[in-house]
C-alpha positions in Angstrom: 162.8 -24.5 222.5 167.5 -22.6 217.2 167.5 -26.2 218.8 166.3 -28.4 216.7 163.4 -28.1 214.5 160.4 -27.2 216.5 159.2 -24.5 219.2 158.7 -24.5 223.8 158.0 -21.9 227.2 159.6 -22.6 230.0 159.2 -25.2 227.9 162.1 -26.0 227.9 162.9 -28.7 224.7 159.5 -29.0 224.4 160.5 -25.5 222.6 160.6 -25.9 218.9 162.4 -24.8 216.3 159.6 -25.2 213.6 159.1 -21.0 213.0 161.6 -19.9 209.9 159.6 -16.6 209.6 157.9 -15.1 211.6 154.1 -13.6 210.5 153.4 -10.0 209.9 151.0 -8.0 211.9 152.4 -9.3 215.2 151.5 -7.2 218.3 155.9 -6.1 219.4 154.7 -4.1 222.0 153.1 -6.7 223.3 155.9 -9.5 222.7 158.3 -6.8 224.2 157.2 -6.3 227.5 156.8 -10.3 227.9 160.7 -10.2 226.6 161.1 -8.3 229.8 158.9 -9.5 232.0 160.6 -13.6 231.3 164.2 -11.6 231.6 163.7 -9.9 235.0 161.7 -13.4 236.4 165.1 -15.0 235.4 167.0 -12.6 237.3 168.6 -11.9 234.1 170.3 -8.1 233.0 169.5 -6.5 229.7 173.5 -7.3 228.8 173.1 -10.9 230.6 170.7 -11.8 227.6 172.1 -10.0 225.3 175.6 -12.2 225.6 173.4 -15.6 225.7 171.4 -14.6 222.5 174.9 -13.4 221.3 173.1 -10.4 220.3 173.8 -6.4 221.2 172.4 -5.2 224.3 170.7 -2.1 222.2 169.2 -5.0 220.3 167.3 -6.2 223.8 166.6 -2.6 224.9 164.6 -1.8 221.4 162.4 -5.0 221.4 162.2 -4.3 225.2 160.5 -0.9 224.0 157.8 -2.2 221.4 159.9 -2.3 218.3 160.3 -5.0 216.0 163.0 -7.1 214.9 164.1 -10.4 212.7 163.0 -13.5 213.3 166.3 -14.6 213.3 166.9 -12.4 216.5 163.8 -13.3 218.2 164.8 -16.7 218.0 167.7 -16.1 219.6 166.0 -14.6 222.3 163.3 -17.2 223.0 165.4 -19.9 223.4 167.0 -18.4 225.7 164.2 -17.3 227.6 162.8 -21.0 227.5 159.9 -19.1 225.5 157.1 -19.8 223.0 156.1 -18.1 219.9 152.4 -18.9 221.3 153.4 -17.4 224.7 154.7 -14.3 223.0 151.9 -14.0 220.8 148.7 -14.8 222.8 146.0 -11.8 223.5 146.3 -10.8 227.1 143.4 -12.5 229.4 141.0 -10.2 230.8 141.9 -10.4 234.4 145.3 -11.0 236.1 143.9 -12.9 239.2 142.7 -15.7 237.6 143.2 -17.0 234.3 141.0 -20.0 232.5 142.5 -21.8 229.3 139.7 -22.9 226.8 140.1 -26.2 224.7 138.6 -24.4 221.7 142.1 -22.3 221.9 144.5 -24.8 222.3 146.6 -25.1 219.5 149.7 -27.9 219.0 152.9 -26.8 218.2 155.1 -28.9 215.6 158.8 -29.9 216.6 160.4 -29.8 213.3 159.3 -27.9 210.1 156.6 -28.8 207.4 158.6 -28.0 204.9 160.8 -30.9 205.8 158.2 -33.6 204.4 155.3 -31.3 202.4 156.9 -29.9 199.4 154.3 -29.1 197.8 151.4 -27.1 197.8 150.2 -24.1 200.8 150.9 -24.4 203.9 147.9 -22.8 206.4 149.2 -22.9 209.5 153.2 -24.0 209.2 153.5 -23.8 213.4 150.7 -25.7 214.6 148.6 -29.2 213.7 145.5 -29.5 215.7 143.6 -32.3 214.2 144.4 -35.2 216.2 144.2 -38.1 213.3 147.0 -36.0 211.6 149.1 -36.0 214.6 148.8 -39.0 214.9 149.7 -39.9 211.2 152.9 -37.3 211.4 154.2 -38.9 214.5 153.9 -42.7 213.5 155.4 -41.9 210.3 158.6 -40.0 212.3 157.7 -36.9 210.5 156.8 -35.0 214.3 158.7 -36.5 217.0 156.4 -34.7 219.5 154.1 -31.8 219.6 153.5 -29.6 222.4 150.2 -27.0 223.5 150.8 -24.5 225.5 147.4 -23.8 228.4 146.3 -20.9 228.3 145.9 -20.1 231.8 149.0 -18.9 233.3 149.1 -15.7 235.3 150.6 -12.5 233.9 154.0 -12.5 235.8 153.1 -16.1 236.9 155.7 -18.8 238.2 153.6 -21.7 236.6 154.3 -22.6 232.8 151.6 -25.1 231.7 151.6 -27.2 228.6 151.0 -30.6 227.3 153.0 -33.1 225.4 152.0 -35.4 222.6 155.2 -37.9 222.4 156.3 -40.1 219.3 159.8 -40.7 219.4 162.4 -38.8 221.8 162.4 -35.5 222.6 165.3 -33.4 222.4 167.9 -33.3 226.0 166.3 -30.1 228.4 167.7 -28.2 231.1 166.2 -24.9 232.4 165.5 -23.0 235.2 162.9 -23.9 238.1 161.3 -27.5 239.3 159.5 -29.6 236.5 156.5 -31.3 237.3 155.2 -34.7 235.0 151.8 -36.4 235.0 151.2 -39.5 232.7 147.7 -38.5 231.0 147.5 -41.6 228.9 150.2 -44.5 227.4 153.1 -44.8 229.1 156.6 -42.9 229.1 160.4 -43.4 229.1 162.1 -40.3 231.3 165.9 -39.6 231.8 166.7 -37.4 234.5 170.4 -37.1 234.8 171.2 -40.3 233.0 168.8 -42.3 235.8 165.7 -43.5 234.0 162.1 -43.6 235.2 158.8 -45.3 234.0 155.4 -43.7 234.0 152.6 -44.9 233.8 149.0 -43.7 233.2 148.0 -41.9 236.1 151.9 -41.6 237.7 153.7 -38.3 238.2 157.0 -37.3 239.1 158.7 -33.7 240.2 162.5 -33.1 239.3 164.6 -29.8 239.1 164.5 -28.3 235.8 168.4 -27.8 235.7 168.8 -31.7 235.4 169.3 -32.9 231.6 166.1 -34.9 231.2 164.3 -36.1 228.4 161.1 -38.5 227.4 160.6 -41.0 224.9 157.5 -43.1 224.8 157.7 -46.5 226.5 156.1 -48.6 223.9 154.7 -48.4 220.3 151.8 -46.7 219.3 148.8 -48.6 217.1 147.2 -46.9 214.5 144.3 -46.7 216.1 146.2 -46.7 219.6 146.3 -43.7 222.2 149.6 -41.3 222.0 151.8 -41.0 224.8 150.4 -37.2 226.4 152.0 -35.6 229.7 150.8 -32.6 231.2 153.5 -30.5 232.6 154.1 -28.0 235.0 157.1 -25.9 235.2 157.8 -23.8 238.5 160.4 -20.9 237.1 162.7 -19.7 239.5 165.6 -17.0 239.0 168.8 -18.6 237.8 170.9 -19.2 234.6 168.7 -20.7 231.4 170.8 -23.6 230.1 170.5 -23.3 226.4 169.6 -27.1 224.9 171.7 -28.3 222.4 171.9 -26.7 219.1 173.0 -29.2 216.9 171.7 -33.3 216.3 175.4 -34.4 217.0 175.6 -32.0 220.5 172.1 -33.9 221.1 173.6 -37.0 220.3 176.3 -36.4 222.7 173.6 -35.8 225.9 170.9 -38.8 224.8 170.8 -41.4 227.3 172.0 -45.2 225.9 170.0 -48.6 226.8 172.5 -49.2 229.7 171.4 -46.2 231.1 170.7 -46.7 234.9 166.9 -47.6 235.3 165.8 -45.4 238.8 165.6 -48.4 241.8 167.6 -50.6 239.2 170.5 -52.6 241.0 174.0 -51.3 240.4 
């Protein structure tokens, strides 16, 4: 959303990997009770997550309950859940009728760890780069494939996952519950949908079922003073079995799509 290195909500292989430690002071009871609440949305039992996260069931009923557990475990979980350490994490908004998301709050979530390429020196904020230059710098160097920002304006108990997606290279191979819905905000994108491949342009959308392998690479290269590849995307959640993304570069290997792949209205 661990997959590989980076972090993702119902988002899916948008989720990342990036988080080897979690911060202190985190609010459990909070990050609990959204556990639970993602779990039973899922139609999911206590033991049914437990044996996904190949973790005890007593382990899901404690972090259920408020109390607070490894990273490790919490990763376990997440992925899973298709969930966020920014989803988990996030105050609660002040209503639950209406919810508005702030671009002053939007934060970008890495998809592979700093630690990979900054040895040296202190790390502020080793989940997130928000200055665009630098993103842009990261991914045309290869150091961030993609980065991903959750909105901040889904409903408590919601069905609607929203997020946006700053693509460099390809994205890790997804599969999840519920119907995934893509709109081209700028640049143009490369999408695999079951091994048949699909071009979008600026301003083009397209709606698939989120239990489909899919994945997104941009369509052409990016300048240095050129516009990334962004897509906003919606994800409808509905109750079924979370398909965990692959877990290691060879399993993701296995899934990619080639250059033969079938391009959608493409002759046979």
């Amino acid at each position: 959303m661990d997959r590989p290195p980076t972090d993702s909500v119902a988002f899916p292989g948008k989720i990342a990997m990036s988080e080897s430690s979690a911060p202190t002071g985190w609010d459990f009871v909070r990050i609990g009770r959204r556990v639970r609440s993602r779990r039973l949305q899922l139609g999911l039992s206590a033991q049914d997550l437990a044996d996904r996260a190949g973790i005890a069931r007593q382990t899901i009923v404690r972090i259920e309950s408020g109390k607070p557990c490894k990273t490790e475990t919490l990763n376990r979980i997440r992925h899973v859940l298709n969930l966020f350490y920014d989803f988990l994490t996030r105050e609660d908004p002040p209503q639950d009728f209406c919810v508005q998301h702030y671009p002053e709050k939007a934060h970008w979530t890495i998809s592979r760890p700093k630690t990979e390429y900054q040895r040296h020196g202190e790390i502020p904020d080793p989940r997130h780069e928000d200055d665009p230059q630098e993103r842009l710098r990261l991914g045309r160097l290869g150091y961030q494939p993609f980065f991903t920002c959750l909105l901040n304006s889904e409903l408590p108990g919601g069905i609607l996952n929203q997020g946006l997606m700053e693509i460099y290279r390809e994205t890790w191979v997804d599969s999840h519950p519920g119907e995934e819905f893509v709109y081209c905000l700028s640049g143009k994108a490369r999408i695999w949908v079951r091994g048949t491949e699909f071009l979008l342009e600026e301003g083009s959308a397209i709606t698939f079922k989120g239990s489909e392998p899919h994945q997104y690479a941009p369509a052409e290269t990016i300048s240095p003073s050129g516009v990334p590849l962004r897509l906003l995307i919606v994800v409808a959640l509905g109750k079924g079995d979370p398909t965990r993304n692959a877990e290691t570069e060879e399993e993701r290997a296995k899934q990619r799509p080639t250059p033969r792949t079938q391009r959608a209205g493409a002759p046979d």
